[in-house]
C-alpha positions as CSV (number, residue, x, y, z in Angstrom):
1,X,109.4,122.4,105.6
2,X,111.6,123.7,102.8
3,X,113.0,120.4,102.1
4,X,109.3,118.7,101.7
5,X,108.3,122.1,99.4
6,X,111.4,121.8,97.2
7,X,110.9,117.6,96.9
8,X,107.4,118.3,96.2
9,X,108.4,120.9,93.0
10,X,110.9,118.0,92.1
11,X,108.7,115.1,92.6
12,X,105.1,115.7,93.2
13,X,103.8,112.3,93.0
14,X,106.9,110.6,94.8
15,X,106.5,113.3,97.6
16,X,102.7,113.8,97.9
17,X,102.4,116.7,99.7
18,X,103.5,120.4,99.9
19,X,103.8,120.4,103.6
20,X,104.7,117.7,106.6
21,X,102.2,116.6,109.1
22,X,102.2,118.6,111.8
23,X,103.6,117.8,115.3
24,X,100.2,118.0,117.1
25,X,98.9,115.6,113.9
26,X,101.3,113.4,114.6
27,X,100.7,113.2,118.1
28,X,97.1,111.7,117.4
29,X,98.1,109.5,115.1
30,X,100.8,107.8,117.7
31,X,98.8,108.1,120.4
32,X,96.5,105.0,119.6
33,X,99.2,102.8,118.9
34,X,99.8,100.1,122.1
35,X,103.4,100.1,122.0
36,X,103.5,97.5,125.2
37,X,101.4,94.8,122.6
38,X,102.7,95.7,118.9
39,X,106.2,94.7,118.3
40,X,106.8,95.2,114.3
41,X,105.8,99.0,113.9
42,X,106.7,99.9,109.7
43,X,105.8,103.6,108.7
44,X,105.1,104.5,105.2
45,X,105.9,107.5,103.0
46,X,107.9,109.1,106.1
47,X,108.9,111.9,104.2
48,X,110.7,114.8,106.6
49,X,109.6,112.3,109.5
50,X,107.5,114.1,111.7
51,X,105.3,111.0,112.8
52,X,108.5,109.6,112.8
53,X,110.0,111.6,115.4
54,X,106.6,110.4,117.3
55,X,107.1,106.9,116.9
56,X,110.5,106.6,117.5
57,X,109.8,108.2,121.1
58,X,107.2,105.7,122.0
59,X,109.4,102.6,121.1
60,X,110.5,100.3,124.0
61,X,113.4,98.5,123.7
62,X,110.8,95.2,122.1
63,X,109.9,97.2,119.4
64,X,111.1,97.0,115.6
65,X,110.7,99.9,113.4
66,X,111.5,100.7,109.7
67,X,110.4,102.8,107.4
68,X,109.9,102.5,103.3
69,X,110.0,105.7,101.6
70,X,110.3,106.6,97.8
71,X,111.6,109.6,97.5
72,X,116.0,109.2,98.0
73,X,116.2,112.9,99.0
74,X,114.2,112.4,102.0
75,X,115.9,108.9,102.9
76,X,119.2,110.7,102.9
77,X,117.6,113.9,105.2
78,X,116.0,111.1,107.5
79,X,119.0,108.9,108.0
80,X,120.6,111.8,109.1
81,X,117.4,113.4,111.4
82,X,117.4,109.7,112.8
83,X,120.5,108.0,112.8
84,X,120.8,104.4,113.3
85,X,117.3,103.5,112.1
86,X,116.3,102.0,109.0
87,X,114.9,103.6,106.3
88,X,114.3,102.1,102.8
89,X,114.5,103.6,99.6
90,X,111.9,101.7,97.7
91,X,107.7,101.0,97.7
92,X,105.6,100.2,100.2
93,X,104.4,97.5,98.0
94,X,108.0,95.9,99.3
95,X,107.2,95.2,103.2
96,X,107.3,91.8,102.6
97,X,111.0,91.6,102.0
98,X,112.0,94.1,104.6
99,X,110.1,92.5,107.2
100,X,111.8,88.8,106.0
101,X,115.7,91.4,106.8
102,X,114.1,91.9,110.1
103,X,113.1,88.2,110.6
104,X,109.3,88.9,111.0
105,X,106.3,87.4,108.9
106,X,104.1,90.2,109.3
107,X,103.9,93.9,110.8
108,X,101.5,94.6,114.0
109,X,101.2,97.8,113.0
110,X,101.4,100.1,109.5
111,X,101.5,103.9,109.8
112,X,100.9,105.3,106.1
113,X,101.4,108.7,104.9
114,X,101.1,108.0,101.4
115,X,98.5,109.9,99.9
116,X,95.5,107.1,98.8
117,X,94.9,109.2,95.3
118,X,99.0,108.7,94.3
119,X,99.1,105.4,94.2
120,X,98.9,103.5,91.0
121,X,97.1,100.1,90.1
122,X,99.0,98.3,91.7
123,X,99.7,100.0,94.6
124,X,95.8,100.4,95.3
125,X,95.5,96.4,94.3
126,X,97.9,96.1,97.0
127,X,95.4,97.7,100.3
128,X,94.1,94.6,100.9
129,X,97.2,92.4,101.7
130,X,97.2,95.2,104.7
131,X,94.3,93.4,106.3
132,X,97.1,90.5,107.0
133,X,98.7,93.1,109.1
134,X,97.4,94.2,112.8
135,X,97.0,97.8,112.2
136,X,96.4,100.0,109.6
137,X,96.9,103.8,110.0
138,X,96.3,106.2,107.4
139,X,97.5,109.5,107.9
């Protein structure tokens, strides 16, 4: 939690929140993802990675995950929580061209943490291309 706090003093709009989801939070949020009929599973705005953590134990071995975050201090902390799976320091605005380094066309399901009331114009003109994806999961 100290890492998220001293992010969110650094960069309140790139981090979003004072505090990580908690466990229990994260939990519910996982829980209604099929992970037997969704192969592409992409997370957003991860930040310390506790619905990470979640995700990551209810992959099968079918499953591709990755994650697009935009803060660099919290890419660093969660390539080292989770080694050897990917996380991206750019915008979620971006998923097309990490899903096209994956080989996919389009995610089954989107897990979003990013806070709807940070995002710019853009971003927000962005939502709808989300319908073109499965699943859309705001945290």
């Amino acid at each position: 939690m100290k890492e998220i706090f001293s992010q969110f003093l650094k960069t309140p709009i790139q981090t979003g929140s004072l505090i990580p989801s908690s466990e229990s939070f994260a939990k519910k949020i996982v829980k209604q993802i099929d992970f037997t009929k969704n192969k592409v599973i992409v997370e957003f705005g991860p930040g310390t990675g506790p619905v990470t953590a979640q995700i990551l134990n209810s992959l099968n071995n079918r499953n591709i995950y990755f994650a697009i975050e935009l803060n660099s201090a919290l890419v660093f902390e969660l390539t080292q929580k989770f080694p050897g799976k990917k996380f991206y320091n750019d915008n979620a605005t971006t998923i097309d061209k990490y899903l096209s380094v994956h080989k996919e066309i389009k995610a089954d399901v989107i897990i979003s943490s990013i806070p709807l009331s940070l995002l710019n114009e853009t971003e927000q003109n962005f939502l709808p291309h989300m319908k073109t994806h499965q699943q859309f999961h705001l945290c």
